[in-house]
OpenMM code with the backbone's topology and positions (N, CA, C; nanometers):
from openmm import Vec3, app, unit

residues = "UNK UNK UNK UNK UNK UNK UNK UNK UNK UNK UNK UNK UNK UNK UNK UNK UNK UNK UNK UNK UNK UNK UNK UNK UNK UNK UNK UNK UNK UNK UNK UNK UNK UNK UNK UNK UNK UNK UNK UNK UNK UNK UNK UNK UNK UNK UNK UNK UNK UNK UNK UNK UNK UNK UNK UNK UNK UNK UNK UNK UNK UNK UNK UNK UNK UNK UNK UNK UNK UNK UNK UNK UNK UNK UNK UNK UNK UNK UNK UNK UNK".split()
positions = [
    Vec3(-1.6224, 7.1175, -0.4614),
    Vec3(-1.6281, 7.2035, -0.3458),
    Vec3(-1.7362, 7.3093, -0.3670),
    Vec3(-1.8636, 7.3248, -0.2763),
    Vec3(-1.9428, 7.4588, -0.2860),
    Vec3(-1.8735, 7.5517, -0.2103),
    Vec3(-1.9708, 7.6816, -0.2546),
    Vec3(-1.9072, 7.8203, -0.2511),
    Vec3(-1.9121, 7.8176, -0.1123),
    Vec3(-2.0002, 7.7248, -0.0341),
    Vec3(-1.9770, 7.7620, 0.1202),
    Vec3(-1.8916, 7.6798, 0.1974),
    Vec3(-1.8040, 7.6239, 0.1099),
    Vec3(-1.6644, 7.5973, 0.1520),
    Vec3(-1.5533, 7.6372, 0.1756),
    Vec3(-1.5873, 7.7983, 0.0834),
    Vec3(-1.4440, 7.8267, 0.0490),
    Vec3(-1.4061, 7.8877, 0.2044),
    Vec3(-1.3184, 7.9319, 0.2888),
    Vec3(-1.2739, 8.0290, 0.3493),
    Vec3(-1.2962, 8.1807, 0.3151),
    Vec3(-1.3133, 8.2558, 0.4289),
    Vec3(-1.3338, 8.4134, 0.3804),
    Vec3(-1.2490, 8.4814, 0.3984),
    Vec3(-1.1549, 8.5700, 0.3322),
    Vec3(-1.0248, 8.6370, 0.3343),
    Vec3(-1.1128, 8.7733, 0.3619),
    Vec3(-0.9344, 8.8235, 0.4429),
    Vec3(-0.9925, 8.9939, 0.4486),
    Vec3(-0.9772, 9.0128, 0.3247),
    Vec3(-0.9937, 9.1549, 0.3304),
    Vec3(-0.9688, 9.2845, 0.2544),
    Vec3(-0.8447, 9.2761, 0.2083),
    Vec3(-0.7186, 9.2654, 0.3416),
    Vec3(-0.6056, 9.3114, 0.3035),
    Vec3(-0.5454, 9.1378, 0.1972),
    Vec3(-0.6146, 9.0607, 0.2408),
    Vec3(-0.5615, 8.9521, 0.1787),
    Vec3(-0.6032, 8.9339, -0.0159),
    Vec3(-0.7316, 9.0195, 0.0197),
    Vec3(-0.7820, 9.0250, -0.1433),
    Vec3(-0.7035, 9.1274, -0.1967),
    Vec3(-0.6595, 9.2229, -0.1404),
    Vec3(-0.6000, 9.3370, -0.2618),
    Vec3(-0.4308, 9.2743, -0.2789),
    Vec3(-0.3814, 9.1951, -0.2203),
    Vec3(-0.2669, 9.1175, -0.2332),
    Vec3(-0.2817, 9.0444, -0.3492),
    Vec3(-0.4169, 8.9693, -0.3525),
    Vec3(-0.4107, 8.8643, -0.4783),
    Vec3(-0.4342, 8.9327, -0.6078),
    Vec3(-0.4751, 9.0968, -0.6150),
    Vec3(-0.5171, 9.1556, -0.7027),
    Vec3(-0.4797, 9.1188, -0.8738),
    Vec3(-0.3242, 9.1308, -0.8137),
    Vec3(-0.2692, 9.1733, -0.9685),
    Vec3(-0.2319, 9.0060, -1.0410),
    Vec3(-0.2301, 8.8841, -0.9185),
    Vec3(-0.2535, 8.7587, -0.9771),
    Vec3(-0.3674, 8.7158, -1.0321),
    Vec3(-0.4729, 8.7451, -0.9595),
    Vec3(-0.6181, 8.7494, -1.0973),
    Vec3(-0.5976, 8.7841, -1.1433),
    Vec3(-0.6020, 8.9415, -1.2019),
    Vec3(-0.6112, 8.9934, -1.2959),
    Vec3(-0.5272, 8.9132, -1.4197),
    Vec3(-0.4049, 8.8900, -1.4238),
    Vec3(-0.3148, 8.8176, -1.4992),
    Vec3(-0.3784, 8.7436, -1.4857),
    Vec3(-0.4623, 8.6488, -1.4122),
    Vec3(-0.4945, 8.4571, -1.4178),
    Vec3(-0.3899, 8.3829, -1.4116),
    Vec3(-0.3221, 8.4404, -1.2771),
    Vec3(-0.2499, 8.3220, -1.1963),
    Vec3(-0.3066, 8.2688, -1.0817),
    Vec3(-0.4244, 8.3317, -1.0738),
    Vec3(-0.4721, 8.2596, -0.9438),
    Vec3(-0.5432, 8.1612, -0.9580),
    Vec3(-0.5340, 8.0198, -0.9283),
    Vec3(-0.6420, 7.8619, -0.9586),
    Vec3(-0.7376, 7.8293, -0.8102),
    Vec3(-0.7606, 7.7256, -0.8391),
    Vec3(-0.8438, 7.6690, -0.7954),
    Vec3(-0.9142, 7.7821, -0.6327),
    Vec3(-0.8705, 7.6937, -0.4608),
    Vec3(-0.9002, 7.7797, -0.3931),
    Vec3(-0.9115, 7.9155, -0.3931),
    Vec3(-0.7507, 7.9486, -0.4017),
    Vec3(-0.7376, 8.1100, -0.4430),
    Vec3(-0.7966, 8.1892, -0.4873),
    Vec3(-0.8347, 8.1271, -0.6556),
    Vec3(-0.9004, 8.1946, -0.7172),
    Vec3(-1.0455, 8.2412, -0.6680),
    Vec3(-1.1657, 8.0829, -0.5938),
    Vec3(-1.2220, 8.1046, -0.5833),
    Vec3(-1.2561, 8.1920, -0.4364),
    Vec3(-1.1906, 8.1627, -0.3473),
    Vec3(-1.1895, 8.2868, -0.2535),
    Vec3(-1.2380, 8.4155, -0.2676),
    Vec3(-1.0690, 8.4232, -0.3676),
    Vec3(-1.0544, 8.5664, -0.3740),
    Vec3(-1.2129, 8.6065, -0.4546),
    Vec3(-1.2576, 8.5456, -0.5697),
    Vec3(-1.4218, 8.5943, -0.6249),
    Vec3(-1.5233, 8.6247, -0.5544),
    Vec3(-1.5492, 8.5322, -0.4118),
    Vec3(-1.6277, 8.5295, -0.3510),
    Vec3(-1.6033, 8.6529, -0.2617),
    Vec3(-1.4989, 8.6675, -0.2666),
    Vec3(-1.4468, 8.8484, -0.1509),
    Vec3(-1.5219, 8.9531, -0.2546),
    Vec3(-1.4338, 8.9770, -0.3332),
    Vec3(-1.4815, 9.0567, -0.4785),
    Vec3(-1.6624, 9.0867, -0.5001),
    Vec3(-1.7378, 8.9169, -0.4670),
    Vec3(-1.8567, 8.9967, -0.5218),
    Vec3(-1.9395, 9.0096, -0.3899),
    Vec3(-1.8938, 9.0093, -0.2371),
    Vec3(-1.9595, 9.0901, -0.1464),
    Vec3(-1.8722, 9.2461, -0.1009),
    Vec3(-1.7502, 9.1970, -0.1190),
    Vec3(-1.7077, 9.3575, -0.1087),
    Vec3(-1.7093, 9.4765, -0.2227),
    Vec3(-1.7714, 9.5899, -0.2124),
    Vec3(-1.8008, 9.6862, -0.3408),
    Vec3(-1.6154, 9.7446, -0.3863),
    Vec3(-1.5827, 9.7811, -0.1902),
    Vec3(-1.4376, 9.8426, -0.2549),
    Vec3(-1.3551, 9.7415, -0.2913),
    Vec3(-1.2621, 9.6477, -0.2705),
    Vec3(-1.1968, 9.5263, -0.3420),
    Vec3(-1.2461, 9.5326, -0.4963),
    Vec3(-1.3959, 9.4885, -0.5206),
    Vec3(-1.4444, 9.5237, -0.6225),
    Vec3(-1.3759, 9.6118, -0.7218),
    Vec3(-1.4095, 9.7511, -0.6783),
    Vec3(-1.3828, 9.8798, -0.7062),
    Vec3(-1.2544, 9.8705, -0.8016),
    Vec3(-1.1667, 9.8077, -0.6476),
    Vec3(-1.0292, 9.8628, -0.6974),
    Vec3(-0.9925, 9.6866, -0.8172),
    Vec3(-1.0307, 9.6120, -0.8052),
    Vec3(-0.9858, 9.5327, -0.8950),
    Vec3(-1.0685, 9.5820, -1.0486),
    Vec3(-1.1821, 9.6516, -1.0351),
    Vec3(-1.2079, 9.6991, -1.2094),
    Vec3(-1.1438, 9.8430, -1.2102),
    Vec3(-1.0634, 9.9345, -1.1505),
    Vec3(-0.9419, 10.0067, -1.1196),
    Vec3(-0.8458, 9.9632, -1.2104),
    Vec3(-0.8191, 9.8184, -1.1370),
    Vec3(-0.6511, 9.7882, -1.2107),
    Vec3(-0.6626, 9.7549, -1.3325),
    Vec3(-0.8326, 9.7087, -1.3956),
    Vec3(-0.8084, 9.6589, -1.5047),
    Vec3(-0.8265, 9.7462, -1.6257),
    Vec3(-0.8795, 9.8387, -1.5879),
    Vec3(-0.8685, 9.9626, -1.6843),
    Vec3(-0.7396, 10.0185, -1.6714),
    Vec3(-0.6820, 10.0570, -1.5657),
    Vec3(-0.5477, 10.0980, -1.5394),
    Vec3(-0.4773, 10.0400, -1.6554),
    Vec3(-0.4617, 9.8999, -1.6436),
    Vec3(-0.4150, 9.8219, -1.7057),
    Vec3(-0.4261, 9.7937, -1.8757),
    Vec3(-0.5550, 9.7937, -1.9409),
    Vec3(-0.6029, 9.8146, -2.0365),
    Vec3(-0.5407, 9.9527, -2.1254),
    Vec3(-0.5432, 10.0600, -2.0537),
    Vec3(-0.5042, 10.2269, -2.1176),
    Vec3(-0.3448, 10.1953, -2.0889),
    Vec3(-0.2813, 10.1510, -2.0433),
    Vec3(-0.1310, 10.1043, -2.0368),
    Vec3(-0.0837, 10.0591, -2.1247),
    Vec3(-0.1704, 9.9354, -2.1388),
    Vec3(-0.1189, 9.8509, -2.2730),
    Vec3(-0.1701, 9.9164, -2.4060),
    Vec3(-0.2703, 10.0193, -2.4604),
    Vec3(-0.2946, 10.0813, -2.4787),
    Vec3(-0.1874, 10.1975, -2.5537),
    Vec3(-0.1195, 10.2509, -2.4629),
    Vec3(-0.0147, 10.3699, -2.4284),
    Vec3(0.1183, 10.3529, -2.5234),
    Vec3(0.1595, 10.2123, -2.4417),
    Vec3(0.2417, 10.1163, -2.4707),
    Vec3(0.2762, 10.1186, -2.6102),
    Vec3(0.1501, 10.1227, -2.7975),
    Vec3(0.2447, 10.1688, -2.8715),
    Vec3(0.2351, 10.3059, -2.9372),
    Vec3(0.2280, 10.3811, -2.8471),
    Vec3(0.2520, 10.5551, -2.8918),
    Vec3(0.4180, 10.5411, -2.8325),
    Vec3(0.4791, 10.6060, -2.8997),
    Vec3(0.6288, 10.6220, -2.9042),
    Vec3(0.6534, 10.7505, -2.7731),
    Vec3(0.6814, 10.7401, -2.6686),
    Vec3(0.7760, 10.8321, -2.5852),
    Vec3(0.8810, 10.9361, -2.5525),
    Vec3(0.8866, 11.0201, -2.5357),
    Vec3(1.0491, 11.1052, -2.5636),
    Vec3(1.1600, 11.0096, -2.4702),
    Vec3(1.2818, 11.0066, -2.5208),
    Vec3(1.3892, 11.0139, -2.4547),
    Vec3(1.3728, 11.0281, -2.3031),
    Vec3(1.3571, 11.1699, -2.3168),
    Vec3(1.3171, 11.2737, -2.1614),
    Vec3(1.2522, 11.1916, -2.0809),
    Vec3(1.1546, 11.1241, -2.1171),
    Vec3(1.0082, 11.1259, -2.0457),
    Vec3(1.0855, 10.9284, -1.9961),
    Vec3(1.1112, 10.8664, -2.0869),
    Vec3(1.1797, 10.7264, -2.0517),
    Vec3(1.2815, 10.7551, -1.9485),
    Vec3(1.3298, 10.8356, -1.9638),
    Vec3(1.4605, 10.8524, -1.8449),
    Vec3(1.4219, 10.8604, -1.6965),
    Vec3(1.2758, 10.9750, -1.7392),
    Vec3(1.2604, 10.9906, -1.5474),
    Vec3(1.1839, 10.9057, -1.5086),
    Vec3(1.1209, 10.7969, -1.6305),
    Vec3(1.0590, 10.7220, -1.5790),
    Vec3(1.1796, 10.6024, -1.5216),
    Vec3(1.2630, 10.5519, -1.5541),
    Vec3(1.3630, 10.5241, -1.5394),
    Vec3(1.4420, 10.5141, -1.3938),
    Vec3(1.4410, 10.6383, -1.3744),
    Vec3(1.4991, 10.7011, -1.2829),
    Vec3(1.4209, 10.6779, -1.1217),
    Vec3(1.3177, 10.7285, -1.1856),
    Vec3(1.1738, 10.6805, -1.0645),
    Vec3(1.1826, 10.5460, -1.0382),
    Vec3(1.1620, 10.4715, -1.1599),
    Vec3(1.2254, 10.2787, -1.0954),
    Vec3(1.3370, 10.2557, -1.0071),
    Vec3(1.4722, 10.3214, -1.0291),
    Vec3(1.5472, 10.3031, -1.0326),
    Vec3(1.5403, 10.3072, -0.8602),
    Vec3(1.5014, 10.4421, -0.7914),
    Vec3(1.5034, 10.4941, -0.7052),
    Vec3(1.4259, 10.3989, -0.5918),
    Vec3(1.3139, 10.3239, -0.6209),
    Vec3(1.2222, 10.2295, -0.5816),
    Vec3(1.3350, 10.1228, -0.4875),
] * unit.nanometer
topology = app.Topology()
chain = topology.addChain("A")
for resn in residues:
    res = topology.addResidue(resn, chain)
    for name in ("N", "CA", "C"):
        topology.addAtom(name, app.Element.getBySymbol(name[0]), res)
């Protein structure tokens, strides 16, 4: 399949697939779609090298040890969701 096959998704359809790229659950069509959105749109763009730093300083974070305190309201904040 060439790239001028794929279908063109909005915006709102690319920031949906965000967090499945990023992980690499997205294959074949999907995947390539969603790339082809990514490298004409700057914001999509934007926000997908966003999540992956987001993401990066998380996992990151992840083994510095936490208070009690600080797990709870995080906790709590889920909870409330």
């Amino acid at each position: 399949m060439k790239k001028s096959d794929h279908k063109n998704i909005s915006c709102e359809e690319a920031l949906k697939r965000v967090f499945d790229y990023i992980d690499n659950h997205l294959e074949g069509s999907s995947k390539n779609e969603f790339e082809d959105h990514i490298e004409k749109c700057r914001h999509c763009f934007d926000r997908v090298e966003f999540e992956k730093l987001l993401k990066s300083r998380l996992r990151a974070l992840k083994h510095k040890e936490s208070s009690e305190g600080f797990r709870k309201r995080v906790d709590d904040i889920i909870t409330k969701f």
